[in-house]
Chimera marker file (.cmm) of the C-alpha trace (Angstrom):
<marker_set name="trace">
<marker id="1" x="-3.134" y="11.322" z="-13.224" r="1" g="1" b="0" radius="0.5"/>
<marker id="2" x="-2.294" y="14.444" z="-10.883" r="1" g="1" b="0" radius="0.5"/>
<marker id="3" x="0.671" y="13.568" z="-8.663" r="1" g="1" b="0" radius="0.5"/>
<marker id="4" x="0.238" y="13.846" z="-5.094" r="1" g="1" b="0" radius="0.5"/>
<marker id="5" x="1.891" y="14.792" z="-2.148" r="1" g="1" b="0" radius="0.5"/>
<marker id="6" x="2.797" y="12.262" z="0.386" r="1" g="1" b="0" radius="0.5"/>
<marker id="7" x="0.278" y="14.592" z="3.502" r="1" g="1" b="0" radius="0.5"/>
<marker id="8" x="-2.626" y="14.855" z="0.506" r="1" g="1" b="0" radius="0.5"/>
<marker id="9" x="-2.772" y="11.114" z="0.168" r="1" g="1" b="0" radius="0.5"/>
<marker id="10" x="-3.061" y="10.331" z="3.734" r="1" g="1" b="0" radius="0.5"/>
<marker id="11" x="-5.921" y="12.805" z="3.549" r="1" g="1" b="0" radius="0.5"/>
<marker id="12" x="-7.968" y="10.975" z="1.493" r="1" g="1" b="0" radius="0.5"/>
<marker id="13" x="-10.231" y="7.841" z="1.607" r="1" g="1" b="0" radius="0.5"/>
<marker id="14" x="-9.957" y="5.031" z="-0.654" r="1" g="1" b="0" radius="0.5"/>
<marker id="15" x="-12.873" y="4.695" z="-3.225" r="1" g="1" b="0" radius="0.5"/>
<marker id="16" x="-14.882" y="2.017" z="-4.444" r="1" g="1" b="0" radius="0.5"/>
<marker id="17" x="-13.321" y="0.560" z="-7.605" r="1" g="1" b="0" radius="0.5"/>
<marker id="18" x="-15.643" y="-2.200" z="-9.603" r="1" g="1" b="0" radius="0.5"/>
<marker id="19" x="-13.140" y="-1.242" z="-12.862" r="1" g="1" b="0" radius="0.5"/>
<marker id="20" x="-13.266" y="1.183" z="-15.853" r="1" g="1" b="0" radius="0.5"/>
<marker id="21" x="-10.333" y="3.407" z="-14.696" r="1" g="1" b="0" radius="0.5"/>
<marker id="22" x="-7.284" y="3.703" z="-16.063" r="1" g="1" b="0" radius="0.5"/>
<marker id="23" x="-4.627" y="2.326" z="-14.238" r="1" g="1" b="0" radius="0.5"/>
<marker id="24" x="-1.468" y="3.810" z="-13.491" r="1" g="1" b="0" radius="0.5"/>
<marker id="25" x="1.202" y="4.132" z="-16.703" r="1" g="1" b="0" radius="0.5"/>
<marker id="26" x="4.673" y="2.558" z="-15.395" r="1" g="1" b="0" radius="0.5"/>
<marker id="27" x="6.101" y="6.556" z="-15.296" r="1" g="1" b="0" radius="0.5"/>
<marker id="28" x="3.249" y="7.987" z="-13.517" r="1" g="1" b="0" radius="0.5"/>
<marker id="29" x="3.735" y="4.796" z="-10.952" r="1" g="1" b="0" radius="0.5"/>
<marker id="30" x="7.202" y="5.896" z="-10.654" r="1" g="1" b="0" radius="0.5"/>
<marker id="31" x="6.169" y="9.682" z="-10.126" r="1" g="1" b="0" radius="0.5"/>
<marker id="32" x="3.925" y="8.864" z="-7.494" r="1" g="1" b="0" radius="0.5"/>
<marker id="33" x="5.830" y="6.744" z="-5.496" r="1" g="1" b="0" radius="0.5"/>
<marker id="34" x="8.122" y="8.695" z="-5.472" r="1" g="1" b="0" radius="0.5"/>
<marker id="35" x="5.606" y="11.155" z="-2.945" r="1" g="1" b="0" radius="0.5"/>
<marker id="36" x="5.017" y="7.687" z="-0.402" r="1" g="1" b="0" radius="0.5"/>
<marker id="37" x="6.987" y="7.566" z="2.376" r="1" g="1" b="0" radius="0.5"/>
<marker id="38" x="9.034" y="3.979" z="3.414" r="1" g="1" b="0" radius="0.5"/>
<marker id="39" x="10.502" y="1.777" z="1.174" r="1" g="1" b="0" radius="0.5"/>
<marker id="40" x="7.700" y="0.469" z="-1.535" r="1" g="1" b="0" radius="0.5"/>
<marker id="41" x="8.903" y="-1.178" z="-4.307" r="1" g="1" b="0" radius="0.5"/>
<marker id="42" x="7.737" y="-0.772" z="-7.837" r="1" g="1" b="0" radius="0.5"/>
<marker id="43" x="7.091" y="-4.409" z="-9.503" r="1" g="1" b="0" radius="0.5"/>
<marker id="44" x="8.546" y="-5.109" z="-13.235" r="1" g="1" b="0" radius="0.5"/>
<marker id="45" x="5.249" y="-4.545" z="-14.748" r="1" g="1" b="0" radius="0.5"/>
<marker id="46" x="4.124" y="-1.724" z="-12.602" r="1" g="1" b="0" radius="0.5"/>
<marker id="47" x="0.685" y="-3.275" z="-11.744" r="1" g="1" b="0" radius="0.5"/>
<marker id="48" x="2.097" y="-3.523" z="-7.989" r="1" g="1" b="0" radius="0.5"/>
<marker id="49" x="3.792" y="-1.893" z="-5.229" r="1" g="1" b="0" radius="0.5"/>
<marker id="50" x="5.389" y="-3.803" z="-2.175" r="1" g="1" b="0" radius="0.5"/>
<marker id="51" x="6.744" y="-3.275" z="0.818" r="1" g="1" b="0" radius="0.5"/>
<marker id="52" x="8.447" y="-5.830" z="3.488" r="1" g="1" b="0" radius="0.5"/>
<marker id="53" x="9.347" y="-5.486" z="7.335" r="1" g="1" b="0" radius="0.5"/>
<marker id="54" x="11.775" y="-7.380" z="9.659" r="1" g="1" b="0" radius="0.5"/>
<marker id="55" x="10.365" y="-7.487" z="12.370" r="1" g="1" b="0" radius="0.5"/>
<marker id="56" x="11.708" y="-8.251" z="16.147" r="1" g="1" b="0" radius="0.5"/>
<marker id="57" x="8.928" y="-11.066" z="17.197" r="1" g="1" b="0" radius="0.5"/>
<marker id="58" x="6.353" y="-13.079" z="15.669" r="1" g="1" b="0" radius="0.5"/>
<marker id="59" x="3.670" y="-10.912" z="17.887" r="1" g="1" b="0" radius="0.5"/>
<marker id="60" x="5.262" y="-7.921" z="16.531" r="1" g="1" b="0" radius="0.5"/>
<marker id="61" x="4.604" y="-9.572" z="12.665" r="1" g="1" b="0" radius="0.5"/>
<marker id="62" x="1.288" y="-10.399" z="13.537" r="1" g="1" b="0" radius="0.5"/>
<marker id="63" x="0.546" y="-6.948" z="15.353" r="1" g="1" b="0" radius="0.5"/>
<marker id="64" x="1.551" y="-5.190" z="12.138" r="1" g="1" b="0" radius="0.5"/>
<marker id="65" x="-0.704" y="-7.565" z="10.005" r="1" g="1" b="0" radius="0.5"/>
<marker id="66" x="-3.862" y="-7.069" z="12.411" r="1" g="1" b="0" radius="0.5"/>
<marker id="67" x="-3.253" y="-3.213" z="12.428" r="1" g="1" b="0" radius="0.5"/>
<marker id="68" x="-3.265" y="-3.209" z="8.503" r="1" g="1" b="0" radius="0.5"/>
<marker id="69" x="-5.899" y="-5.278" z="7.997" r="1" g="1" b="0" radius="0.5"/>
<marker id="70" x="-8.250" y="-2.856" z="10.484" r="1" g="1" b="0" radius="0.5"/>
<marker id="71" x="-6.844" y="-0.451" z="8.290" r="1" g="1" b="0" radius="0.5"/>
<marker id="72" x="-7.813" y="-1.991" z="5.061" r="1" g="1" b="0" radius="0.5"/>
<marker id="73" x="-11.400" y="-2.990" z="6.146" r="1" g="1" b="0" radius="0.5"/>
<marker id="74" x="-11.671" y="0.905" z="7.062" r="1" g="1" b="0" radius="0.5"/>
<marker id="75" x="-10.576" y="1.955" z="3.639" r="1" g="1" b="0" radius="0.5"/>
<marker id="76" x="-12.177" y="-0.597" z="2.007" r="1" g="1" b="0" radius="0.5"/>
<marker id="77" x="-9.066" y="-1.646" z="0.101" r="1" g="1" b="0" radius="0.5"/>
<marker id="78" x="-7.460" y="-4.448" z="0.484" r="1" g="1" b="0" radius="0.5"/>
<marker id="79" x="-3.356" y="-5.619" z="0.416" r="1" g="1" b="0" radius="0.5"/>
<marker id="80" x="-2.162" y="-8.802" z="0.080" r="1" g="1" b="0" radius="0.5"/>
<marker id="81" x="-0.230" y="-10.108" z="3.446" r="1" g="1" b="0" radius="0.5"/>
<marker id="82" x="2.476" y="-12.121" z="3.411" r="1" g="1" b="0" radius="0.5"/>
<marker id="83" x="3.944" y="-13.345" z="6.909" r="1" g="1" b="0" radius="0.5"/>
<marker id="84" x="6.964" y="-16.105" z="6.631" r="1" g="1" b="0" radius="0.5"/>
<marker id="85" x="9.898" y="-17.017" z="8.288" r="1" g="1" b="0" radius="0.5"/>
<marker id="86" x="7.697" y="-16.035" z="11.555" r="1" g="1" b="0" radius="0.5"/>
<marker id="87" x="8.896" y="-11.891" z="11.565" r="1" g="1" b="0" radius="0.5"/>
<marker id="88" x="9.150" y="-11.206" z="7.837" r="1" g="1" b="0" radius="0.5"/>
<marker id="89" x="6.031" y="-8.885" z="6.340" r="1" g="1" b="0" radius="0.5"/>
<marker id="90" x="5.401" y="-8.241" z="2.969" r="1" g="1" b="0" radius="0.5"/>
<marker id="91" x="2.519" y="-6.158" z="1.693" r="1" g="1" b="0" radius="0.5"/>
<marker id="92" x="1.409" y="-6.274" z="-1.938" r="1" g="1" b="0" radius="0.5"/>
<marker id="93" x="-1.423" y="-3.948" z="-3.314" r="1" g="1" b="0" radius="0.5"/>
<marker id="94" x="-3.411" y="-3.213" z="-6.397" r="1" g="1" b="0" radius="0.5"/>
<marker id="95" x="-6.368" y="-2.642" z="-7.988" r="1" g="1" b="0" radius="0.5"/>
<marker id="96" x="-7.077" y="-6.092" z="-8.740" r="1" g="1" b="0" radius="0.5"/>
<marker id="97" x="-10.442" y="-4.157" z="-10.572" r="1" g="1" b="0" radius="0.5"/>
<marker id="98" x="-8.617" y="-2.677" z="-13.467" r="1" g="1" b="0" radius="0.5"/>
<marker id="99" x="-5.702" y="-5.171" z="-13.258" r="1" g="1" b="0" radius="0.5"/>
<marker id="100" x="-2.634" y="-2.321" z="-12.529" r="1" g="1" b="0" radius="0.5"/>
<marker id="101" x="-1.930" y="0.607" z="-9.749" r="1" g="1" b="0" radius="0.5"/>
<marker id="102" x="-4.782" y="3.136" z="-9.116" r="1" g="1" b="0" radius="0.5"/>
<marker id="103" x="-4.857" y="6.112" z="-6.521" r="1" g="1" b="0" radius="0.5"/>
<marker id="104" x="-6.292" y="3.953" z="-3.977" r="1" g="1" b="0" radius="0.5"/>
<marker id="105" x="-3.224" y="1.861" z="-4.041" r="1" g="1" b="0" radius="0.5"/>
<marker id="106" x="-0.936" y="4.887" z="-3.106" r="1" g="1" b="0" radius="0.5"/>
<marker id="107" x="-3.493" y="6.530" z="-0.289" r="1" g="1" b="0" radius="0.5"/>
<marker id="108" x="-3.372" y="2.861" z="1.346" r="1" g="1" b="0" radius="0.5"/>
<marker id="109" x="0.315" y="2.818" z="1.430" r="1" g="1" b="0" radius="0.5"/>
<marker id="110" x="0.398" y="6.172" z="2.707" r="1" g="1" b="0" radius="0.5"/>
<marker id="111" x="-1.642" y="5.109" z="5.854" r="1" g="1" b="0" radius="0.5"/>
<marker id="112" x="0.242" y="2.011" z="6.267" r="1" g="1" b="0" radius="0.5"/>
<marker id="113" x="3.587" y="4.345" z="6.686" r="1" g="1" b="0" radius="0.5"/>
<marker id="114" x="1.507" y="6.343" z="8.703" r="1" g="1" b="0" radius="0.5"/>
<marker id="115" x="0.113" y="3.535" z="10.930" r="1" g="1" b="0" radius="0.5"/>
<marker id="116" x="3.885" y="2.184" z="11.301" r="1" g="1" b="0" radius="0.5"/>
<marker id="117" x="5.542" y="5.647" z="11.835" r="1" g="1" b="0" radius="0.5"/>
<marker id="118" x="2.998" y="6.015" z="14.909" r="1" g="1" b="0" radius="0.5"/>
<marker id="119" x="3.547" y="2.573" z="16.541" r="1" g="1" b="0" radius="0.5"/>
<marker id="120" x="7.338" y="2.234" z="16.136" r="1" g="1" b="0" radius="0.5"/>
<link id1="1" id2="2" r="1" g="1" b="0" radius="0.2"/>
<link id1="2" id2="3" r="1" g="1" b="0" radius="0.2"/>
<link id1="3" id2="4" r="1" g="1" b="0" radius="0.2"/>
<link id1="4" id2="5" r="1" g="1" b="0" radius="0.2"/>
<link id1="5" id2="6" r="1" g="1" b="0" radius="0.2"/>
<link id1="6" id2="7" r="1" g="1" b="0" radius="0.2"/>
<link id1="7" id2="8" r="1" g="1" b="0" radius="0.2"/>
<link id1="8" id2="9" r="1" g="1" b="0" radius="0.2"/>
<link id1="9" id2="10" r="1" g="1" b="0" radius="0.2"/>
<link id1="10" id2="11" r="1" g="1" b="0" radius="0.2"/>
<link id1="11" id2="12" r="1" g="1" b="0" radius="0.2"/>
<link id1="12" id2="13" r="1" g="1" b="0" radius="0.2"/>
<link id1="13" id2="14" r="1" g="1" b="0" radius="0.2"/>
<link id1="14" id2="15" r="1" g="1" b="0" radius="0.2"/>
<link id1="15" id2="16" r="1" g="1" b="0" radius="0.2"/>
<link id1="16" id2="17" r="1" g="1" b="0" radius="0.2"/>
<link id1="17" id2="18" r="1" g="1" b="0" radius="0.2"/>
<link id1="18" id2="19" r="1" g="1" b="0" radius="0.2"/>
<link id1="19" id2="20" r="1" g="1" b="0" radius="0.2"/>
<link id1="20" id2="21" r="1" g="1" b="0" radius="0.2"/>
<link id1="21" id2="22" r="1" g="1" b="0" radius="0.2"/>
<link id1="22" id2="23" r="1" g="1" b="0" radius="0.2"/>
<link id1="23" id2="24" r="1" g="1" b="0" radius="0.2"/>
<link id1="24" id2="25" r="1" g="1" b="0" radius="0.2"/>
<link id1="25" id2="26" r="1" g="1" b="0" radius="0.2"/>
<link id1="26" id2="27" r="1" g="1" b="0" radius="0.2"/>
<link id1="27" id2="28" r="1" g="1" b="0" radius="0.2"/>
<link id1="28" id2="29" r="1" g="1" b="0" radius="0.2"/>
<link id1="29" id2="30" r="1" g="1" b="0" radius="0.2"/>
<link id1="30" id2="31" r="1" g="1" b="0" radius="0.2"/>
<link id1="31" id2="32" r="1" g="1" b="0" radius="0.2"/>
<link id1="32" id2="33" r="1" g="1" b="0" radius="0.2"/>
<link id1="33" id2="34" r="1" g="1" b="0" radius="0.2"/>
<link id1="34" id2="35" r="1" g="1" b="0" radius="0.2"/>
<link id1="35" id2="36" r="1" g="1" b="0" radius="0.2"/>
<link id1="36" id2="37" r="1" g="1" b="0" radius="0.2"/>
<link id1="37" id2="38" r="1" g="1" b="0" radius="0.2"/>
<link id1="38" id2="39" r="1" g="1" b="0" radius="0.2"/>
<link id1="39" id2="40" r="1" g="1" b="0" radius="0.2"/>
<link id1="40" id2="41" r="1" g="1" b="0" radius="0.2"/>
<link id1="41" id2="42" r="1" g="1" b="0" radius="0.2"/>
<link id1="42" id2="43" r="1" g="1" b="0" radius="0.2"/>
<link id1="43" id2="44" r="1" g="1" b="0" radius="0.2"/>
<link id1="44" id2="45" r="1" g="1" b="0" radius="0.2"/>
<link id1="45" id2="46" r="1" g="1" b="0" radius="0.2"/>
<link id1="46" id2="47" r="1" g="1" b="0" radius="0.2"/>
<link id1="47" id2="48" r="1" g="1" b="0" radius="0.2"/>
<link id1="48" id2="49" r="1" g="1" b="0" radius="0.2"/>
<link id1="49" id2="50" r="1" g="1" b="0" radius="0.2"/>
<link id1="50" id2="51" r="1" g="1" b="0" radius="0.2"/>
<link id1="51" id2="52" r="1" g="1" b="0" radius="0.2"/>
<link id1="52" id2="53" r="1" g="1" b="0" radius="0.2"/>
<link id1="53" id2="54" r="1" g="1" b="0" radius="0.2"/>
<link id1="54" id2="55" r="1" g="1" b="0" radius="0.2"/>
<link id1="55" id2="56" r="1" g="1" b="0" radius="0.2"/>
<link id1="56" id2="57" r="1" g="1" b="0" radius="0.2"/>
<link id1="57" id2="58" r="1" g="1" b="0" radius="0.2"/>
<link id1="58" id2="59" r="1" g="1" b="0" radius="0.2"/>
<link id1="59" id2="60" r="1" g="1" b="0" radius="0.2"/>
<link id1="60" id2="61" r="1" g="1" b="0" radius="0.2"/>
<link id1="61" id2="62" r="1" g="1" b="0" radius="0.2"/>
<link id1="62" id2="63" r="1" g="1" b="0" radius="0.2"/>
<link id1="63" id2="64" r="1" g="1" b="0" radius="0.2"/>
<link id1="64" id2="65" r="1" g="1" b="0" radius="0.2"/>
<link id1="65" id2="66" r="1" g="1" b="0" radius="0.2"/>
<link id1="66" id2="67" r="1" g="1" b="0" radius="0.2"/>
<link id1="67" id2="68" r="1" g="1" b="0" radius="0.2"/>
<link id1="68" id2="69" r="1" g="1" b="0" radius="0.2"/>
<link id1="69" id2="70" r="1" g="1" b="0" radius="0.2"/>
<link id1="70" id2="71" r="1" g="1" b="0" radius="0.2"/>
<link id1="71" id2="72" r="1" g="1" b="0" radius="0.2"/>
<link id1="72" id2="73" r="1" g="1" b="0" radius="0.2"/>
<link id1="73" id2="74" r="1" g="1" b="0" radius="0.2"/>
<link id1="74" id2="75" r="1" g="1" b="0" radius="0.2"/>
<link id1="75" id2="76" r="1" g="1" b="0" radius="0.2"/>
<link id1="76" id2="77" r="1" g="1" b="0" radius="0.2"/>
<link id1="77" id2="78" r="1" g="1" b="0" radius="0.2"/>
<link id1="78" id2="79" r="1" g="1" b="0" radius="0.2"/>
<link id1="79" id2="80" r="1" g="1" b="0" radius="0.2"/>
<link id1="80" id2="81" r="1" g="1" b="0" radius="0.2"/>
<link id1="81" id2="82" r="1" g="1" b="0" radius="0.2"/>
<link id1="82" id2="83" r="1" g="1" b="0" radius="0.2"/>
<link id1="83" id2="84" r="1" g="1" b="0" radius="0.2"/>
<link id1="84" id2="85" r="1" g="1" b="0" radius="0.2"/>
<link id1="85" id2="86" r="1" g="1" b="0" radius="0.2"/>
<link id1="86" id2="87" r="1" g="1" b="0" radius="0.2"/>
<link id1="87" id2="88" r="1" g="1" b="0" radius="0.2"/>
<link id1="88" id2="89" r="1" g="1" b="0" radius="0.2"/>
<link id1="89" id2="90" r="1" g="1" b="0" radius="0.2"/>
<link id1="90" id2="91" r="1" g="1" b="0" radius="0.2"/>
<link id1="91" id2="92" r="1" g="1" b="0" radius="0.2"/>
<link id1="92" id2="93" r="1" g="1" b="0" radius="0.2"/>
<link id1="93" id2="94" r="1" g="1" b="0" radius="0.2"/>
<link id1="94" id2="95" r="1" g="1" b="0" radius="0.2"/>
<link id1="95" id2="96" r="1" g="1" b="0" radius="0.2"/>
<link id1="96" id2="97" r="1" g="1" b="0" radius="0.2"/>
<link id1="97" id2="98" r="1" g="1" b="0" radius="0.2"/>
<link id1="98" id2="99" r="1" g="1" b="0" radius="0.2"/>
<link id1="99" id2="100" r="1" g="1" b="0" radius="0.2"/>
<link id1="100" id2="101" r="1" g="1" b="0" radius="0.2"/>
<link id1="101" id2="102" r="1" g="1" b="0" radius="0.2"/>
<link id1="102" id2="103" r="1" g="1" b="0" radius="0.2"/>
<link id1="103" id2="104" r="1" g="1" b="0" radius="0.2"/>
<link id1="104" id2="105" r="1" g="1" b="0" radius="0.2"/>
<link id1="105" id2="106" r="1" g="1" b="0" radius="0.2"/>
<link id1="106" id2="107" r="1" g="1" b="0" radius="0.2"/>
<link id1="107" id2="108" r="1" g="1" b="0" radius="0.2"/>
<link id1="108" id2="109" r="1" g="1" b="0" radius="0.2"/>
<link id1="109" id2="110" r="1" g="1" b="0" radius="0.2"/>
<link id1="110" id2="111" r="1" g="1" b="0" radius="0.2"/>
<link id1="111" id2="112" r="1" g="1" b="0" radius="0.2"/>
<link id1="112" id2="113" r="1" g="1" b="0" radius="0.2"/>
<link id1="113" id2="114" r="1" g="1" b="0" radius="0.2"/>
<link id1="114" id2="115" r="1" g="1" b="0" radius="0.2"/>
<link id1="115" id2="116" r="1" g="1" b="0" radius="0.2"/>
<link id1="116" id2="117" r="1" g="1" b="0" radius="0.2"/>
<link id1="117" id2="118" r="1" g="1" b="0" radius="0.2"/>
<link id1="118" id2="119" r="1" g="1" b="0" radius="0.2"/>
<link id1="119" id2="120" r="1" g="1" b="0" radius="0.2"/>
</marker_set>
């Protein structure tokens, strides 16, 4: 897998995915993540990345959610949302297709910093 700049990924659209592609190995995970801006975490197993917010306000949780989830219907790729304690955001993703991290994973996370970096 080529490793990609941080500007190249937000570049890109996320493609459809129905499985047969390899999935990330834990070190080219690592390499590539190292290119996303924002703190995303690298799970254990390295079939995930995360990232989680504090945020000021419930409206401002549920603002970030909404924007994301435009954001994923757009791209066609899809994060997992988790909203508790009223302002605390997590977002999962992977490629739930080939069970592990694929490109798609990192050009969604990508926008996501972008999409924050532009409303905050």
């Amino acid at each position: 897998m080529d490793i990609q700049s941080w500007d190249a990924l937000v570049g890109k659209r996320c493609q459809a995915c129905e499985g047969g592609l390899p999935a990330y190995s834990p070190d080219e995970a690592r390499a590539q993540l190292k290119h996303v801006h924002g703190d995303w975490e690298l799970s254990a197993d390295a079939k995930m990345i995360s990232r989680k917010w504090k945020l000021k306000s419930f409206q401002q949780a549920m603002t970030l959610a909404v924007a994301v989830g435009q954001l994923a219907e757009e791209e066609q790729h899809h994060p997992d949302l988790h909203l508790t304690g009223y302002r605390f955001l997590r977002i999962d993703i992977t490629t739930h297709a080939i069970g592990g991290l694929s490109e798609n994973d990192f050009i969604l996370a990508a926008k996501i910093d972008n999409l924050v970096s532009k409303n905050t």
